[in-house]
C-alpha positions in Angstrom: 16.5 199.8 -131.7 15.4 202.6 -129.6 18.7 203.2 -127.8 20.1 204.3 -131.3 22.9 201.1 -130.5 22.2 200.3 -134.4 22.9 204.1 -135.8 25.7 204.4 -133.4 27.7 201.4 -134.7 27.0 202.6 -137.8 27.6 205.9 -137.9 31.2 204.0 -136.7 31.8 201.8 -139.4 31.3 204.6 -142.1 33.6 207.0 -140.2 36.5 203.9 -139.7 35.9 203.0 -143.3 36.9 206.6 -144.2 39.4 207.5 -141.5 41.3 203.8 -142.9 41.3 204.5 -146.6 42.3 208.3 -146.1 44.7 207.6 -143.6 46.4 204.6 -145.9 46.2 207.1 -148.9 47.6 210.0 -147.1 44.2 211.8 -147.1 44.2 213.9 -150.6 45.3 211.3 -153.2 41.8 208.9 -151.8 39.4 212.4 -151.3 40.7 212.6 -155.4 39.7 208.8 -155.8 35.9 209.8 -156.9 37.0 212.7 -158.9 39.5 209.9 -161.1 36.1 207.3 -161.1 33.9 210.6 -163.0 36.9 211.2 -164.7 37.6 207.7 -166.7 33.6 206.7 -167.0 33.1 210.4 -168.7 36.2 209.7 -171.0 35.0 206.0 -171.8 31.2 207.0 -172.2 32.1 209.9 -174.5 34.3 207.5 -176.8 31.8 204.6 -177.3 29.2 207.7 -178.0 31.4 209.5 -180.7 32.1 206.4 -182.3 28.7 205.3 -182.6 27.8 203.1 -179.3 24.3 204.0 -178.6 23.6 205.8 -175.3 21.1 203.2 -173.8 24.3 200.7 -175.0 26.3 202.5 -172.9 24.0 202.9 -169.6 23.5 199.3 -170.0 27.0 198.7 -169.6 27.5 200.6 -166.7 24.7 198.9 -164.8 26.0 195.3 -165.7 29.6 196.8 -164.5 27.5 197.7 -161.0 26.2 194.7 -160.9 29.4 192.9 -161.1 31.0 194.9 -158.6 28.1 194.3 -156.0 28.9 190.5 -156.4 32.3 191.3 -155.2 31.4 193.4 -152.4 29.4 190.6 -151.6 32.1 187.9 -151.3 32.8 189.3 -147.4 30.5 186.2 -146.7 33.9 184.4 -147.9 36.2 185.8 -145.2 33.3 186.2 -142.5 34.2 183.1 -140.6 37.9 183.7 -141.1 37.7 187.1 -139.4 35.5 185.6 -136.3 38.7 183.0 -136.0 41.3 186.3 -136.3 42.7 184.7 -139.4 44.0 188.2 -140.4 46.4 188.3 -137.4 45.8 190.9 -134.8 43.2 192.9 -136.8 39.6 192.4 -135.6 36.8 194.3 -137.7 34.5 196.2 -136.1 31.7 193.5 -137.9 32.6 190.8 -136.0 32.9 191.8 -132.7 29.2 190.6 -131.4 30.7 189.2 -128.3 31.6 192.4 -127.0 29.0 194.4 -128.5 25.4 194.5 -127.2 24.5 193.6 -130.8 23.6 190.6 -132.4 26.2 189.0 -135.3 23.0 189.0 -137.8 22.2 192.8 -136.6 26.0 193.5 -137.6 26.4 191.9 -140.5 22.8 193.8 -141.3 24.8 197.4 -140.7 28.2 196.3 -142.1 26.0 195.8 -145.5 24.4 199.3 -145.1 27.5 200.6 -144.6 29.1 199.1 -147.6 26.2 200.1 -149.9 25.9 203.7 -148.4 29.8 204.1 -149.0 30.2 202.9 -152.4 27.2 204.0 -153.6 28.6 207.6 -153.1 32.8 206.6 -153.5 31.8 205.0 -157.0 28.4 204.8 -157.9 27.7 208.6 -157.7 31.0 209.4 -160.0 30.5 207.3 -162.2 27.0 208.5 -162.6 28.1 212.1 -163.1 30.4 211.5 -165.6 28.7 208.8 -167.6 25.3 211.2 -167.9 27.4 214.3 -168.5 30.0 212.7 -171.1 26.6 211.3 -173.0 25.0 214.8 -173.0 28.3 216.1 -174.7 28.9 213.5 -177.4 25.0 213.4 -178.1 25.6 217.5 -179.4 23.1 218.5 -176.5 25.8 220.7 -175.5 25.0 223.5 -172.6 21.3 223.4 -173.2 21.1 219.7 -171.6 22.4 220.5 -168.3 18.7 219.9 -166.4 18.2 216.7 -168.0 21.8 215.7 -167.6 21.5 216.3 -163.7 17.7 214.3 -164.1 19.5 211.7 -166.0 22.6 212.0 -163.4 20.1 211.2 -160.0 18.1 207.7 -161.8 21.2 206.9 -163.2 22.5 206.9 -159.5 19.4 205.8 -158.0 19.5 202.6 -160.4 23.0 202.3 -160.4 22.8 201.9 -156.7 19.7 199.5 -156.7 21.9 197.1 -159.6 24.9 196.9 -156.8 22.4 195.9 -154.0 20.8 193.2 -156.2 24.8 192.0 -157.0 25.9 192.5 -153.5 22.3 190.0 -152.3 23.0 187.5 -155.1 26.4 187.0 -153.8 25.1 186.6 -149.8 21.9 184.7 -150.9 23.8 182.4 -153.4 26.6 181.4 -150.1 23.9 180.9 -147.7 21.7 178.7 -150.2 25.3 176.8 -150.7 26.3 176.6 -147.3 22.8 174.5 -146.9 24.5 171.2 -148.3 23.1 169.6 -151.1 19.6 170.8 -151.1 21.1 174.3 -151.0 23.0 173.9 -154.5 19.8 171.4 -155.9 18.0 175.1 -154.8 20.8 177.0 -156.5 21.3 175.4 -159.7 17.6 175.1 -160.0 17.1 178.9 -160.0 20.2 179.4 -162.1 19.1 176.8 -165.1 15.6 178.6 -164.3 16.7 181.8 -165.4 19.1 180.4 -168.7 15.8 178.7 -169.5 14.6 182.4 -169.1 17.1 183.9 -171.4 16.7 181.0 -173.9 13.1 181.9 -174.3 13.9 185.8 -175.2 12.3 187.2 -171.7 13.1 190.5 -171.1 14.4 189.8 -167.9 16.1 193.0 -167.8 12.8 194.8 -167.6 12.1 193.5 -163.7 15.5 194.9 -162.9 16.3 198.3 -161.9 18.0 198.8 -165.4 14.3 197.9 -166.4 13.5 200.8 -164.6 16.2 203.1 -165.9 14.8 202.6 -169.6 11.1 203.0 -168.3 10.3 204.1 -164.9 6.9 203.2 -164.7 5.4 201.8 -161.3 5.5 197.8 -162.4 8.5 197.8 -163.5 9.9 199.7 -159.6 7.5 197.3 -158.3 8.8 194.4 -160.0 12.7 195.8 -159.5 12.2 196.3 -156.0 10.5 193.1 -155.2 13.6 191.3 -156.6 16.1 193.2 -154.6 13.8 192.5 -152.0 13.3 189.1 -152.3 16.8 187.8 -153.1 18.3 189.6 -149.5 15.4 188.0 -147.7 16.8 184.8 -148.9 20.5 186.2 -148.0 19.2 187.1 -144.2 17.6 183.4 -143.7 20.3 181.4 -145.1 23.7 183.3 -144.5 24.8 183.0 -141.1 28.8 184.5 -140.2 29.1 183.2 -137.1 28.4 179.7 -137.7 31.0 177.4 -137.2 31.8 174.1 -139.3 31.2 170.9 -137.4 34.3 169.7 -136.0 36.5 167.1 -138.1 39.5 165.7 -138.1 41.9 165.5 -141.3 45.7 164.1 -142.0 48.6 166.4 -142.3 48.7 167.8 -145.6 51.4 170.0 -145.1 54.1 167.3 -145.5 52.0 165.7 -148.8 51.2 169.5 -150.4 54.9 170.3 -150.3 56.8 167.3 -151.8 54.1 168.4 -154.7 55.0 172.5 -154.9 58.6 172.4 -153.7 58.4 175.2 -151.7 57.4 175.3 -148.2 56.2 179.2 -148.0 54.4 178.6 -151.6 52.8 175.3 -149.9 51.6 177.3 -146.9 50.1 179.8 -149.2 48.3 177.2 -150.7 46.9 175.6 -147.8 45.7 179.2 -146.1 43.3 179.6 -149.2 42.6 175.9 -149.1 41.4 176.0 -145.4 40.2 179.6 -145.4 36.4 179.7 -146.0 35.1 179.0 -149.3 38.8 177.2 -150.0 39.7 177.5 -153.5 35.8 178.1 -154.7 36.2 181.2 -154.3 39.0 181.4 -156.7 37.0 179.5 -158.7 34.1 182.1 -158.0 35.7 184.8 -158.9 36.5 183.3 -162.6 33.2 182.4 -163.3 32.0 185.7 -162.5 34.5 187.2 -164.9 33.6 184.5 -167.2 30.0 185.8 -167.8 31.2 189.1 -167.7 33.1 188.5 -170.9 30.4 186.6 -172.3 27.9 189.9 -171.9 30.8 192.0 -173.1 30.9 189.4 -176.5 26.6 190.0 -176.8 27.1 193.6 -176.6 29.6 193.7 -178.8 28.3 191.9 -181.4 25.4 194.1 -181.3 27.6 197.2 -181.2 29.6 196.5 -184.8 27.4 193.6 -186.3 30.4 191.2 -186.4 30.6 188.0 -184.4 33.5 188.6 -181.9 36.4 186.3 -181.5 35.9 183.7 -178.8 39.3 182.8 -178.4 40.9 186.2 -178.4 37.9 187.7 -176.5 37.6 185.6 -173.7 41.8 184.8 -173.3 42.3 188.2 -172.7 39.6 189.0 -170.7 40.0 186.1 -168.4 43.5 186.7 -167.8 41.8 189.6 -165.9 41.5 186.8 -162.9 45.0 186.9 -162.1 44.0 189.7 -159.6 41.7 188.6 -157.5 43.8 184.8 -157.6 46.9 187.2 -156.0 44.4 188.9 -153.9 43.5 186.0 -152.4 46.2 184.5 -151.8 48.0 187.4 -150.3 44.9 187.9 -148.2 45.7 185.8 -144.8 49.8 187.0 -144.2 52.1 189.9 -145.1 55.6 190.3 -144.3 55.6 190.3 -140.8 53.7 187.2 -140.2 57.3 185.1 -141.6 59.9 187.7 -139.7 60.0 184.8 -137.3 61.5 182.7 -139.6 65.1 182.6 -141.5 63.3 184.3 -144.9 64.3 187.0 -146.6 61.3 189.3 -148.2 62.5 188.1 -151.8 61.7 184.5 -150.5 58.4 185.6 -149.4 57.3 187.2 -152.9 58.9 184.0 -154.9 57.2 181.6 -152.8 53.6 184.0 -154.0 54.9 183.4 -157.3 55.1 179.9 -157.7 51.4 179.5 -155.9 50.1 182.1 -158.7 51.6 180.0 -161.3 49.8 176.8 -159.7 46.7 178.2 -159.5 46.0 181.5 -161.3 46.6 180.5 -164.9 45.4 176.8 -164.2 41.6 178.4 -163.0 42.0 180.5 -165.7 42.3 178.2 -168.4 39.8 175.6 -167.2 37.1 178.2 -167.1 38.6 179.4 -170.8 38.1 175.5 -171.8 34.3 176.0 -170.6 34.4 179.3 -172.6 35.5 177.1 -176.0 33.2 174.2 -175.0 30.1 176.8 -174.9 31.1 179.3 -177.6 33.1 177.3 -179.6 35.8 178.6 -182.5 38.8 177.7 -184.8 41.4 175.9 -183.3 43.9 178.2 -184.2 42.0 181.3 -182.3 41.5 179.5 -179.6 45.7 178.7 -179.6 46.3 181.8 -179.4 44.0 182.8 -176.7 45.2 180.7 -174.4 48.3 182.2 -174.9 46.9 185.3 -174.2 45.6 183.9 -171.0 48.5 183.0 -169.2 50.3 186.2 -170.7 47.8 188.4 -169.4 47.8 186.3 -166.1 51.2 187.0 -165.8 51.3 191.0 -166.7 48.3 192.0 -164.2 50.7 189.7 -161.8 53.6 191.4 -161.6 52.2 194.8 -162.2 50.3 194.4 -159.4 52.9 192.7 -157.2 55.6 195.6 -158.5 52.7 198.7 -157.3 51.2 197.4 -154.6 53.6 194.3 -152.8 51.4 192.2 -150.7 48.3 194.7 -150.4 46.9 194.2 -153.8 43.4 195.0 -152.8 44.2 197.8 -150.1 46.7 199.8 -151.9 44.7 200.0 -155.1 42.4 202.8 -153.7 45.3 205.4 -153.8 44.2 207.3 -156.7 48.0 207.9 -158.1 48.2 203.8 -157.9 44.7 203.3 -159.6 45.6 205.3 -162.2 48.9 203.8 -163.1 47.4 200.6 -163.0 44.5 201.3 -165.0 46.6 202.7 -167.3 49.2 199.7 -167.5 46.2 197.5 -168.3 44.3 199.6 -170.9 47.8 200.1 -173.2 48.1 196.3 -174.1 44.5 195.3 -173.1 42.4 198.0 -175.8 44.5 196.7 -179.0 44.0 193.4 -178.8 40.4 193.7 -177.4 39.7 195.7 -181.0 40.9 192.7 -182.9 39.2 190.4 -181.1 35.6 192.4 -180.9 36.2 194.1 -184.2 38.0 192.3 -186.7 36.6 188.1 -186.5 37.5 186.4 -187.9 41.1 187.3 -186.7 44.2 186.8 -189.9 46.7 184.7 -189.4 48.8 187.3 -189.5 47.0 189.1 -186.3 46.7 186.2 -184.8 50.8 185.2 -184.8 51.3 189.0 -183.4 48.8 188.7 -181.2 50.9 184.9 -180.1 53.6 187.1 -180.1 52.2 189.9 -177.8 50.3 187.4 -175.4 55.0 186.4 -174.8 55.4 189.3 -174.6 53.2 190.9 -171.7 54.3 187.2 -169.9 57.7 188.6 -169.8 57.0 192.3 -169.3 54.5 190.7 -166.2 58.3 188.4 -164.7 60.6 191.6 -165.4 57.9 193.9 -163.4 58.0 190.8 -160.5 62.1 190.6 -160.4 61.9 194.5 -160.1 59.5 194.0 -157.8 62.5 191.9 -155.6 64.3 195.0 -155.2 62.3 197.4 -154.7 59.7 195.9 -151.7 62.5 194.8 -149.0 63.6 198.1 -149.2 60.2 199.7 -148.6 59.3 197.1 -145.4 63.0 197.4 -144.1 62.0 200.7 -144.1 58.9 200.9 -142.2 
């Protein structure tokens, strides 16, 4: 627009995005939060290269770990009609605010993506650039003399870094417009997906048509042909994904009364039924799983490549999958916080149990149905796969009350504070990297390993309640507090 409406807004949106986050994370500990992203990708990049991951290994790691973080960026289409409704209480983003803005909701949403893309892209992206290209230089013996290249390498790393989170962040808008469509929306979605597994059946270098493509050879067809796709799926995103659209009316029984005499617990019930009526309802727990599912199934690929053993697919994908028990807690912490019940006779302790018992319902249940998927596809003794489900709910548990015990009921906010991330990180990679080893590294597993690994999966179940009991003492004397 020629009134420079659209720069203006977002010009605002990147300056709101950094004036929240630094003023959440008292300023210095989030301007240190890119400085801690260069820091772990250069220390996990000049590992795999020292012992004896292959560079273009490694760079394809990173873009696949771009691309999955683009599909979560791209799950605002979940809460988009949620925040039009002020489902998050008195907070009102500055995306959704076309009817008092001389813009249109489509022009918004357009800018809010920008935005998004234009601020991670230099939060994470660039970081993690930095330190991957410089870490590779170091362990490759290149020393000093490689610092020209390294910067070379450093800028289309970033570039294509950057291009692999657009593509995610489009798949996930494209893929919930085409859904929202109705059944000839998901016959059009399942039809692409089974068009490219017929793809990857067939051994097509599908990866050479994507920016990664055009990290390993940047010649003009293959930018042509990575462009065109990035292209091509937010097209599809912009003509199918509308915020602002509201469901047609309906009319449905009271659940509440139905839900609860089922969970027990009326604050655990009403959890349950704010995910189950927010948009997306409990797909996009199921969403986030799945994604994390073919995450571990790359990670498996890659590693079988990496030390010429067939990983364990019980032990691989149980742990891995416990991962979910974030985002399940996320969302289901992402409609209330404390003061929403203040009105009511609860205590904070009350609050937090009642988040327990949903996470119990739900976040070890998705995880082990998409774990039963993992088995039906991958397949594997039955003893291994035992003893990854024990894992599963183990793992569920620990990332659960670690995060509950760091964070309380911000798990996605207050994880940007670098002191935060790095605790957390570090709480996950001490259990996580040993049993990750056996499972990549040593298949087919002992019985030995496998009744310590049982054993550990108890463990870190325990560790994860003891951390959520803590948890009871220390949060109502932070929010009495505030």
């Amino acid at each position: 627009m020629t009134d420079g409406r659209t720069r203006r807004v977002f010009v605002e949106m990147l300056r709101e995005e950094w004036r929240m986050h630094s003023h959440l994370f008292r300023g210095g500990h989030f301007a240190l939060f890119p400085v801690l992203i260069a820091a772990l990708t250069a220390g996990a990049a000049w590992l795999l290269v020292t012992t004896g991951t292959g560079p273009g290994t490694v760079f394809a790691g990173l873009h696949a770990l771009a691309f999955v973080f683009g599909l979560h960026t791209g799950s605002i289409g979940f809460v988009g009609r949620d925040a039009l409704r002020n489902l998050l209480g008195d907070l009102t983003l500055l995306v959704f605010t076309a009817r008092t803005l001389p813009l249109s909701q489509d022009r918004l949403l357009g800018i809010f993506v920008v935005k998004d893309l234009v601020y991670y892209a230099i939060l994470f992206l660039l970081p993690m650039a930095l330190g991957t290209a410089a870490a590779v230089g170091v362990a490759s013996g290149q020393g000093a003399t490689a610092v020209l290249p390294a910067v070379s390498t450093a800028l289309g790393l970033w570039a294509t870094l950057t291009l692999t989170f657009v593509l995610g962040m489009g798949a996930t808008i494209a893929a919930l417009g085409i859904t929202r469509r109705g059944v000839p929306g998901w016959t059009l979605l399942v039809a692409l997906s089974a068009a490219v597994g017929v793809a990857v059946a067939g051994n097509l270098d599908i990866a050479a048509y994507t920016p990664y493509g055009v990290f390993l050879d940047p010649t003009l067809p293959r930018i042509g042909a990575s462009l065109a796709l990035v292209a091509a799926v937010f097209v599809v995103g912009a003509l199918t994904f509308d915020a602002s659209a509201r469901p047609a009316a309906r009319t449905v029984a009271p659940a509440f009364r139905r839900w609860r005499d089922r969970v027990g617990d009326p604050v655990a019930t009403k959890t349950l039924l704010d995910v189950h009526r927010s948009s997306g309802g409990f797909g996009k727990v199921l969403f986030s799983a799945a994604v994390l599912l073919g995450v571990t199934a790359s990670l498996i690929d890659l590693a079988g490549q990496i030390t010429g053993v067939s990983p364990s697919v019980g032990v691989s994908f149980g742990a891995i999958l416990g991962l979910s028990g974030f985002t399940t807690y996320n969302w289901l912490t992402q409609s209330d916080d404390v003061d929403s019940y203040l009105v009511h006779p609860l205590s904070v302790e009350d609050v937090f149990a009642a988040k327990f018992r949903a996470f119990l319902l739900l976040g070890p249940l998705v995880g082990l149905a998409f774990y039963a998927v993992a088995l039906a596809w991958r397949g594997g003794p039955i003893l291994e796969a035992l003893v990854g489900a024990v894992l599963l709910v183990g793992v569920a548990c620990y990332i659960f009350g670690t995060t509950v015990y760091l964070t309380g009921l911000s798990p996605n906010e207050f994880l940007f504070d670098t002191g935060l991330f790095a605790v957390f990180g570090l709480a996950m990679v001490l259990p996580l990297v040993p049993i990750l080893v056996v499972g990549f590294a040593l298949a087919p597993v002992s019985t030995g390993l496998l009744a310590a690994l049982g054993a550990g999966g108890l463990v870190l179940a325990l560790a994860g309640v003891g951390l959520y009991r803590r948890s009871l003492a220390k949060w109502p004397a932070r929010y009495r507090e505030r």
